[in-house]
C-alpha positions as CSV (number, residue, x, y, z in Angstrom):
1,X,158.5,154.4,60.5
2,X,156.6,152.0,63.3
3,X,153.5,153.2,63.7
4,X,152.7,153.6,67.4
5,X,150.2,151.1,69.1
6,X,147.3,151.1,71.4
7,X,146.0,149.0,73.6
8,X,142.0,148.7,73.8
9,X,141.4,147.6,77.2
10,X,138.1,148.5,78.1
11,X,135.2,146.7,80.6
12,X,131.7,146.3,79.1
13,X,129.5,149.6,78.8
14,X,126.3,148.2,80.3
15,X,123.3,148.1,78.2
16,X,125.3,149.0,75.0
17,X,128.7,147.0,74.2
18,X,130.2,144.1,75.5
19,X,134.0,143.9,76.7
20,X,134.7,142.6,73.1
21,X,132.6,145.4,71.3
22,X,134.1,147.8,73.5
23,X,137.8,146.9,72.4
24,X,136.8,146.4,68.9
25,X,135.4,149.6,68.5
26,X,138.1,151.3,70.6
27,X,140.4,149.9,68.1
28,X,139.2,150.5,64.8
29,X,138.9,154.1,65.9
30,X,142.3,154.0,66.4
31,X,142.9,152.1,63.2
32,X,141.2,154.8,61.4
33,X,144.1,157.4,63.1
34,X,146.8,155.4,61.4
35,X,147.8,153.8,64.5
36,X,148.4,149.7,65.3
37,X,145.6,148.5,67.7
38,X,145.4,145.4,70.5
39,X,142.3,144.3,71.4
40,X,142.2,143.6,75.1
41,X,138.3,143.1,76.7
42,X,138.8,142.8,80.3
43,X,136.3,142.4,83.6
44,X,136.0,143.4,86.7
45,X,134.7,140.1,88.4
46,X,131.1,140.2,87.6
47,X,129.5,139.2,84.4
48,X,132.3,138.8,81.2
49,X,134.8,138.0,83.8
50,X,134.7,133.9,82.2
51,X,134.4,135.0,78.7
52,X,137.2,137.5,79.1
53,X,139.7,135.2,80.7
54,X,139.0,132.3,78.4
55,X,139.6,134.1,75.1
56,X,142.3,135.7,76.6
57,X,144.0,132.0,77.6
58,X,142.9,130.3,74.3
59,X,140.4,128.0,77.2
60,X,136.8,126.5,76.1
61,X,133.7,126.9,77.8
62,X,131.4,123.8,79.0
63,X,128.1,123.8,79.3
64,X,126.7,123.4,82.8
65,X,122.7,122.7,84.0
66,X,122.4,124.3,86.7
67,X,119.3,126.9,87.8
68,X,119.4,130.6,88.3
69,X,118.7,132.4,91.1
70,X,114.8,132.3,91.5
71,X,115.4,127.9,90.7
72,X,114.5,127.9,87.4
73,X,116.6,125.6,84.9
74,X,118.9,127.2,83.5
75,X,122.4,126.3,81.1
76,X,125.2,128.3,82.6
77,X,128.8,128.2,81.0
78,X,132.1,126.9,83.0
79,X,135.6,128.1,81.6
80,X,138.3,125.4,81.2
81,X,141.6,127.1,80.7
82,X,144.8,125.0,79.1
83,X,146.2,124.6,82.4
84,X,143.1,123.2,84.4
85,X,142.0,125.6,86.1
86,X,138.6,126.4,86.0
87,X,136.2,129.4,86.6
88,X,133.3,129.9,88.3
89,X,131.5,132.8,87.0
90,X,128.4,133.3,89.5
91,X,126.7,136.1,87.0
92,X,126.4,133.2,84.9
93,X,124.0,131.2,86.9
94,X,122.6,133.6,89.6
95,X,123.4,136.9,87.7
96,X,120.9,140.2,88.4
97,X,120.5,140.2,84.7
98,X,118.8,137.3,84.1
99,X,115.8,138.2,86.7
100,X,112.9,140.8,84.9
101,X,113.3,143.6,87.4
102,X,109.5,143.2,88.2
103,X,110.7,139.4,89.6
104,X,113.6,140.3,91.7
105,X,113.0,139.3,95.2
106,X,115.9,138.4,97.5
107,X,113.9,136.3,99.8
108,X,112.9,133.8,97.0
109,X,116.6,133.9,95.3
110,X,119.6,131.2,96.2
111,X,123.1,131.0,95.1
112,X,122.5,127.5,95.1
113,X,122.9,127.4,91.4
114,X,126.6,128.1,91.5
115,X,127.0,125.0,93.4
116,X,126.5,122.9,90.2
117,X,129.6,124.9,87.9
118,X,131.9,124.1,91.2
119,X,131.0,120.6,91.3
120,X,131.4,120.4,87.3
121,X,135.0,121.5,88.1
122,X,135.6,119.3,90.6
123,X,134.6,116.7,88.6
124,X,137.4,118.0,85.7
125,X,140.1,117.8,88.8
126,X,140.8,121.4,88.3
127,X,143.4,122.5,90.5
128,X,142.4,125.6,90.7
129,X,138.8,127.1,90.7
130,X,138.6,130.7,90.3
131,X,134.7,132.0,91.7
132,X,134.4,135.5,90.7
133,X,131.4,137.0,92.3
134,X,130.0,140.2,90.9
135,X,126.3,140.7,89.4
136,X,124.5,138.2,91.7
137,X,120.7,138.2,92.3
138,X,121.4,137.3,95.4
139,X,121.4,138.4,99.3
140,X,121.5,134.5,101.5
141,X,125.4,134.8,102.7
142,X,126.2,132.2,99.7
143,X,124.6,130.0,101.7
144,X,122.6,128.6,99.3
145,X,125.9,127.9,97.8
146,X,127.1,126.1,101.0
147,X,124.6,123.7,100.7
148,X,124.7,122.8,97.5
149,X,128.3,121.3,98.2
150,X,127.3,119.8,100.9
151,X,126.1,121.8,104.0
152,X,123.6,121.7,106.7
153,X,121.8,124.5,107.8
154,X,119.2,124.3,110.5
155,X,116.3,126.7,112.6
156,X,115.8,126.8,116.0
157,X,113.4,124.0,115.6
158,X,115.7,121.4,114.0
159,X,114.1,122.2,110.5
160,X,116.3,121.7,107.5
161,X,116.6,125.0,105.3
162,X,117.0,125.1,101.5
163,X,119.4,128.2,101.5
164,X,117.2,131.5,100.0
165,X,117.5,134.5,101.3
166,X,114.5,133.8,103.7
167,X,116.1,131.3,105.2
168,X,119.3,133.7,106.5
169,X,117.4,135.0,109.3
170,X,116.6,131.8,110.5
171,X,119.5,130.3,110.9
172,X,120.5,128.6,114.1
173,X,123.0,125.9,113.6
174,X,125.5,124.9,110.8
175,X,127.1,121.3,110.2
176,X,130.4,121.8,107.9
177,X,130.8,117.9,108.0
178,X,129.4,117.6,104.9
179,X,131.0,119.8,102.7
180,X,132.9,118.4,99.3
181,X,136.0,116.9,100.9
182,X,137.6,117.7,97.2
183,X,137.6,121.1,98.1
184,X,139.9,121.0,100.9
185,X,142.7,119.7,98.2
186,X,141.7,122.5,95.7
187,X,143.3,126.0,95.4
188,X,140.1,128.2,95.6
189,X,140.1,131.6,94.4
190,X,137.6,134.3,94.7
191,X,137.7,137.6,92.6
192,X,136.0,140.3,94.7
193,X,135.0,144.1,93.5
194,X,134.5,145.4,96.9
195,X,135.6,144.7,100.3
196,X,132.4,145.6,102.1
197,X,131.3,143.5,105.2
198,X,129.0,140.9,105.5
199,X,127.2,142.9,108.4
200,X,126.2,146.3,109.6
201,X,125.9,149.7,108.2
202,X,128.0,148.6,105.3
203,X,127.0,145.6,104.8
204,X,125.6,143.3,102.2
205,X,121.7,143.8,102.8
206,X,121.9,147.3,103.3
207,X,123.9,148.0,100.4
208,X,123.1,145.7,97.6
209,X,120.3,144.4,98.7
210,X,117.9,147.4,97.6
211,X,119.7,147.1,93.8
212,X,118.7,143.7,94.0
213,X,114.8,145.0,95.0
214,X,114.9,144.4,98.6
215,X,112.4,146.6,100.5
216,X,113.7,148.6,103.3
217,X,112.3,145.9,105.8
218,X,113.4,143.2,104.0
219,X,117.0,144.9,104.2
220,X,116.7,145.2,108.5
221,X,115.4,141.6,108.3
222,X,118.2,140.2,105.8
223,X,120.8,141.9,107.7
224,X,120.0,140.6,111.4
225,X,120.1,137.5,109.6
226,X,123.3,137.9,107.9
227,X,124.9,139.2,111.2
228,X,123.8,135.7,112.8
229,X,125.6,133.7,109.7
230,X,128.7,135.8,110.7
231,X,129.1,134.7,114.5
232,X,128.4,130.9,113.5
233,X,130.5,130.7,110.6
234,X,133.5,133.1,112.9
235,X,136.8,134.9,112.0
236,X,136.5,134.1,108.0
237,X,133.0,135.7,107.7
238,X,134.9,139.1,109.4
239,X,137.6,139.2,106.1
240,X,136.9,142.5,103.7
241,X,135.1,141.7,100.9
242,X,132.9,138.9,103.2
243,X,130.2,140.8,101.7
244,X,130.7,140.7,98.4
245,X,128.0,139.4,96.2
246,X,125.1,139.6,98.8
247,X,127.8,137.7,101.4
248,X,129.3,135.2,99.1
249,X,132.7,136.3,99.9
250,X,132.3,135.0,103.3
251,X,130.6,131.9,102.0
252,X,134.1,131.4,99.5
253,X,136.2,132.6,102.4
254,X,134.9,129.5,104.6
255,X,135.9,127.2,101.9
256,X,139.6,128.7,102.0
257,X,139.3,130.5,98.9
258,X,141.7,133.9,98.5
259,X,140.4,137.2,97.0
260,X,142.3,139.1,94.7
261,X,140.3,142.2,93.0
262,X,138.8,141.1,90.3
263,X,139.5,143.5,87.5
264,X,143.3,143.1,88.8
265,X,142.4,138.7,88.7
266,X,141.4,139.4,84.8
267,X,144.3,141.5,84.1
268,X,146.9,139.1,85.6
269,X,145.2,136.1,83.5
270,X,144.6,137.4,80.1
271,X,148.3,138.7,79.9
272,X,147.8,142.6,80.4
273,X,151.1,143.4,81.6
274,X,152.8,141.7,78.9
275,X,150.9,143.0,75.9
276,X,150.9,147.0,78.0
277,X,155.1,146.4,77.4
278,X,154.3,147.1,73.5
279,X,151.5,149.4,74.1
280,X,152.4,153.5,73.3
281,X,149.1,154.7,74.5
282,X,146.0,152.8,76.8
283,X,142.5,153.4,75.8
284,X,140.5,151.9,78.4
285,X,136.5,152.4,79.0
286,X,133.4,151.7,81.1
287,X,129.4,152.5,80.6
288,X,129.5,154.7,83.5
289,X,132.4,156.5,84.9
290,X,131.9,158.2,88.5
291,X,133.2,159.0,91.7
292,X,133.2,155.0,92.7
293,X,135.5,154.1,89.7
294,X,138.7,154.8,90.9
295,X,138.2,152.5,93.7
296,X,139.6,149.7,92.0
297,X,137.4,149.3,89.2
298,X,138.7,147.9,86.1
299,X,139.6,151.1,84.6
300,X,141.0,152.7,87.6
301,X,143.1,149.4,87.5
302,X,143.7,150.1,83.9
303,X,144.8,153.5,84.3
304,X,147.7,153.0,87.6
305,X,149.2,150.2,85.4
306,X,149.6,152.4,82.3
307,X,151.1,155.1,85.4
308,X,153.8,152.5,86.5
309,X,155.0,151.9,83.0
310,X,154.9,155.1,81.9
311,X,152.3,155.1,79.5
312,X,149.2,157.9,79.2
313,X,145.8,156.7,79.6
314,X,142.7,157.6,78.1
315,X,139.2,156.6,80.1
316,X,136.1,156.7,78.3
317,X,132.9,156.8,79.9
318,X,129.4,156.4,78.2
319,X,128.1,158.9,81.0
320,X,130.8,160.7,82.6
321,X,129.5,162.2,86.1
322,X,130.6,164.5,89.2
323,X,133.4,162.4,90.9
324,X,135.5,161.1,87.9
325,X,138.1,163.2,88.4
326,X,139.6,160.9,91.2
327,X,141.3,158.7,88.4
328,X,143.9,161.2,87.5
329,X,144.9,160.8,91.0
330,X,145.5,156.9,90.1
331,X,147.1,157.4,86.9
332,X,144.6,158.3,84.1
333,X,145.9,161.0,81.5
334,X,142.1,162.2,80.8
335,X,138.8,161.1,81.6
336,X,136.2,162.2,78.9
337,X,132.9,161.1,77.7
338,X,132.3,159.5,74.3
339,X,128.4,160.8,73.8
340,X,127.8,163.2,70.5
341,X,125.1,165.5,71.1
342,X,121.9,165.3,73.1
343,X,120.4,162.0,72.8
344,X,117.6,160.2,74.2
345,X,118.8,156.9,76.1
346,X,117.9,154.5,73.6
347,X,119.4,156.3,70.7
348,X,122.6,156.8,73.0
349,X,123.3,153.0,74.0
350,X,122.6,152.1,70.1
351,X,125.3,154.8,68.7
352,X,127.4,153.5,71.4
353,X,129.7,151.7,69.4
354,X,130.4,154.5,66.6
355,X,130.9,157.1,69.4
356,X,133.5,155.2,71.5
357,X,135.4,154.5,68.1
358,X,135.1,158.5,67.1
359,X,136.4,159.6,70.7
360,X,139.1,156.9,69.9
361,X,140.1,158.2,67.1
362,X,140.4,162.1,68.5
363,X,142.2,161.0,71.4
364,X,144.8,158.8,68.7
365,X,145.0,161.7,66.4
366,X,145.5,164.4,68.8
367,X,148.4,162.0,70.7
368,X,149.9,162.1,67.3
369,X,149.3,165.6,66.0
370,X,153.2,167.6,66.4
């Protein structure tokens, strides 16, 4: 008799596992049922969205000198997939987690640093470039970015600006001129995880910028600023998901990229859809599971492609909180969490791994119990 199979397609648990420690342990708990297991580490668009495609295309990663988000040098890695195509992951140069918490300051940071991985692939005559967004340090309306390939941004005085997050307020005048002709001939992707604006209420000051350690008045100031950058760089910087990243959608949406989700971008390149064909049940998990998952996150995602094939789906959640219940409206079989008894938060992140492997297990033994 086959024994049935499950496919371990989980996102990182934040602090504790990556994407690949996730699936492994996912899998060997339901090994240790008696079942078949695939490993399948997936992303949502922020950081492990390069490492996840390239292993999942058999690509190679290239070293890239570049500098993170506060300038300093830094070595970020560019994926190379068989094909050409290259991707851009901006968590790799710019990423939050680089930057001590007690450093973070959004008026000092640039997105100037993803500039360099872009030009790399450029270089490599990628036909494609895929720029996925999530986990920047970031709140300058990419246009830090802009600059490094080849924009001009100016005050109200004629001064040149470098492209930090002080500078988006004062922005008066743009010259596109200048910009990387090679991208113009260049299929640009962008993989997004929310479609927020790149202005207003919603916008990417007021609601990333404080995770990123923005003060209230920094937020009022970055915004006005960000609202400015919207008028002079017109009907792109108005798409959903402009935003995105402290406003590098709109930044990649002035360069005629095209967003796709970015846990749904991951999904399509490592070969989800093919491997969920000989999949009997999905186990799928995420470090926090909440009210804001099922909006498209990568197990929400996870969990309505298991639906359409008929497949249950089990999510996991390292902390599993008021709100989680929206993802059996999108196709999740149950939602439970993986943690064993009261623990204090170190102890819980370091038994991550043997609790997400014993909840796999249950959930494999109890899908096979008569």
């Amino acid at each position: 008799m086959t024994a049935p199979v499950a496919l371990c397609a989980p996102d990182k648990l934040r602090g504790a596992l990556d994407a690949h420690e996730a699936a492994r342990a996912l899998a060997q708990g339901a090994r240790d049922a008696g079942w078949e297991a695939l490993e399948h580490p997936l992303a949502d668009g922020g950081e492990g969205t390069c490492d996840a495609i390239v292993r999942g295309r058999n690509g190679e990663r290239r070293s890239v000198r570049t500098r993170d988000a506060l300038g300093r040098p830094r070595n970020a890695l560019l994926g190379v997939l068989p094909d050409g195509t290259c991707i851009v992951e901006a968590a790799e140069a710019i990423g939050l987690m680089h930057i001590p918490r007690g450093r973070r300051d959004v008026l000092a940071a640039s997105s100037a640093g993803i500039a360099p991985l872009v030009l790399a692939a450029l270089d490599l005559r990628a036909p494609r470039i895929v720029i996925a967004l999530g986990g920047s340090a970031t709140v300058d309306g990419g246009l830090g970015l802009l600059i490094g390939l080849g924009l001009k941004a100016y005050d109200a005085n004629g001064n040149v600006l470098r492209g930090r997050g002080r500078d988006v307020p004062q922005i008066a005048r743009l010259e596109l001129a200048g910009i990387d002709p090679r991208l113009a001939a260049t299929e640009l992707v962008v993989a997004l995880d929310v479609d927020s604006p790149l202005a207003g209420p919603l916008g990417a000051a007021p609601v990333f910028g404080p995770q990123k350690g923005a003060t209230p008045e920094q937020v009022e100031l970055l915004d006005a600023g960000l609202a400015r950058l919207e008028t002079l760089l017109g009907d792109r910087a108005r798409r959903p998901g402009a935003g995105a990243a402290g406003g590098l959608g709109a930044a990649c949406f002035l360069l005629g990229a095209e967003p796709i989700p970015g846990a749904e971008l991951v999904m399509r390149e490592t070969g989800f859809y093919d491997r969920l064909r000989s999949a009997t049940l999905v186990l799928t998990a995420e470090g926090a599971v909440d009210a804001q998952s099922a909006a498209g996150k990568t197990v929400a995602r996870v969990a309505a492609a298991s639906k359409a094939a008929g497949l249950p789906c089990v999510v996991f959640g390292g902390r599993v909180d008021d709100g989680a219940s929206a993802l059996y409206d999108v196709g999740a079989t149950a939602v439970l969490g993986i943690g064993r008894g009261v623990k204090p938060i170190r102890d819980a992140l370091r038994s991550s791994g043997d609790d997400l492997r014993a909840a796999a297990r249950a959930a494999c033994t109890l899908r096979a119990a008569p």
